[in-house]
C-alpha positions as a Markdown table, in Angstrom:
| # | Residue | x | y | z |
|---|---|---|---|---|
| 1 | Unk | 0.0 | 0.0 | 0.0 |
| 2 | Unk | 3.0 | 2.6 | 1.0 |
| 3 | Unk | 4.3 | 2.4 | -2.5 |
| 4 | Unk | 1.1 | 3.1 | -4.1 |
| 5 | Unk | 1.4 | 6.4 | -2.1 |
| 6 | Unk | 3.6 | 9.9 | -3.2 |
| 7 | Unk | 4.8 | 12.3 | 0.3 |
| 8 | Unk | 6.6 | 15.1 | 0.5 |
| 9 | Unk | 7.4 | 14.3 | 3.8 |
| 10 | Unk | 7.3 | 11.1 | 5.5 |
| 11 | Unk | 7.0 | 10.1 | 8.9 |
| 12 | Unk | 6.9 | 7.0 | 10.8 |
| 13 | Unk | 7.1 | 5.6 | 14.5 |
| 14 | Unk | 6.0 | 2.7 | 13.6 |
| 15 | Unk | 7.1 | -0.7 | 15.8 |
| 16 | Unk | 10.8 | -1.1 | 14.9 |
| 17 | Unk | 10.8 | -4.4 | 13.3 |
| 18 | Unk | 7.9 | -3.0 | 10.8 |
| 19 | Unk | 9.9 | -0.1 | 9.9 |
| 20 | Unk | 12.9 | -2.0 | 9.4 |
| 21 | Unk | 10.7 | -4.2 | 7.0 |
| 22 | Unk | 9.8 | -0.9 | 4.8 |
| 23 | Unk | 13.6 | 0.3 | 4.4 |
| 24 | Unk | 14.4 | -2.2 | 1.6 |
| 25 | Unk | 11.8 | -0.6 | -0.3 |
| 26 | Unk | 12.3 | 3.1 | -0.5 |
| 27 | Unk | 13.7 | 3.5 | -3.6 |
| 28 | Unk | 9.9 | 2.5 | -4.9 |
| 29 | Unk | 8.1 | 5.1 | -2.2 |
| 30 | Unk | 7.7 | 8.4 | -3.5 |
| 31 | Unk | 9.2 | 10.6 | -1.2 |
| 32 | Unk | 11.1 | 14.0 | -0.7 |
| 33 | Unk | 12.4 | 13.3 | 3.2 |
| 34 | Unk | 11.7 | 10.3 | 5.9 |
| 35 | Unk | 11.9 | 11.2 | 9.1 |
| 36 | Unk | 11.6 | 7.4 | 10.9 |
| 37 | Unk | 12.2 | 6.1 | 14.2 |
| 38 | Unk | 13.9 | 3.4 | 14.9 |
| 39 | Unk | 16.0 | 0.3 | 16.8 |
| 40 | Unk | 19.3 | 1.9 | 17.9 |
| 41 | Unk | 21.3 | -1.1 | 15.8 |
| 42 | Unk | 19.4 | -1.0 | 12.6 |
| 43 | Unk | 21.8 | -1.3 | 10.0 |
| 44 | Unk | 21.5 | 2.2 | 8.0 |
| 45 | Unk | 25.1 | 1.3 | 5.6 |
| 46 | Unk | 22.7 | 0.0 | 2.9 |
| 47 | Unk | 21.1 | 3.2 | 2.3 |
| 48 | Unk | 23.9 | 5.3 | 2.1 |
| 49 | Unk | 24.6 | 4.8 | -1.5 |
| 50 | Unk | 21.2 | 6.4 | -2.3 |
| 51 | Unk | 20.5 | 8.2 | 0.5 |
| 52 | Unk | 21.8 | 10.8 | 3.1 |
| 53 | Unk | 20.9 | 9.8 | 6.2 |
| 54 | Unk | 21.2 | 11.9 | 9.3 |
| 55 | Unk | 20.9 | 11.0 | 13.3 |
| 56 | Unk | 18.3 | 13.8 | 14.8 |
| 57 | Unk | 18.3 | 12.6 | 18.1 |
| 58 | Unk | 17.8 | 9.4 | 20.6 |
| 59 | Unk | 14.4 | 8.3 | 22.5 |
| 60 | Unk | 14.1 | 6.9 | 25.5 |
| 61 | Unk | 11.7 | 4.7 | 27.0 |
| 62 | Unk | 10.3 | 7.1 | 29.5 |
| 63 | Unk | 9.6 | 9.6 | 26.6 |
| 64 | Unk | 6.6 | 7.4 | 25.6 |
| 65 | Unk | 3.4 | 7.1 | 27.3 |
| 66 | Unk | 2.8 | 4.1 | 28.0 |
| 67 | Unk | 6.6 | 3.6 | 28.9 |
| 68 | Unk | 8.4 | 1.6 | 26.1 |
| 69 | Unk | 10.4 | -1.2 | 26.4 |
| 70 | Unk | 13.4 | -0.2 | 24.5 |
| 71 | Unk | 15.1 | 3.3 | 23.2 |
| 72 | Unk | 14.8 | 4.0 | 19.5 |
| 73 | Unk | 16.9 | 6.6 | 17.2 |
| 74 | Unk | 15.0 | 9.3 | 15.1 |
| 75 | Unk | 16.8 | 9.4 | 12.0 |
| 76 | Unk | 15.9 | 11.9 | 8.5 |
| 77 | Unk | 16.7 | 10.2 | 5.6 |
| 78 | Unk | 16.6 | 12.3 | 2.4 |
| 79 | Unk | 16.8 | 11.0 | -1.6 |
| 80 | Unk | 20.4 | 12.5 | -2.4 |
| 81 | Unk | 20.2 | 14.4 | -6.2 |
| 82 | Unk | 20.8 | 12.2 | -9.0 |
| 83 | Unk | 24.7 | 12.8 | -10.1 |
């Protein structure tokens, strides 16, 4: 269904295994800029060929109401320009 979709921006706190299932596919999601959160150890090195990806800051597990189990990483990932 994401696919199917165009953003400008898009952004996603989804559970961290389901949004580690979705970055394989981002070259087929229209999209200007992700802003995601996810697992602190989420490998991000297979993006970087395509992508700039920047850390925006950490999460921990009392910033979430209810309490979560584990901290996550917010991260912006933008298409780089076409060379």
């Amino acid at each position: 269904m994401v696919p199917a979709l165009a953003f400008d921006v898009l952004l996603g706190n989804l559970p961290a295994a389901v949004t580690e299932d979705l970055l394989p596919g981002l070259d087929g999601i229209a999209f200007r800029t992700a802003v995601l959160a996810l697992d602190p150890g989420t490998d991000l090195g297979r993006l970087l060929d395509r992508f700039d990806v920047r850390h925006v800051t950490e999460l921990r597990p009392d910033d979430f109401r209810p309490r979560q189990p584990g901290r996550s990483v917010v991260v912006r990932i933008a298409r780089r320009d076409p060379a």
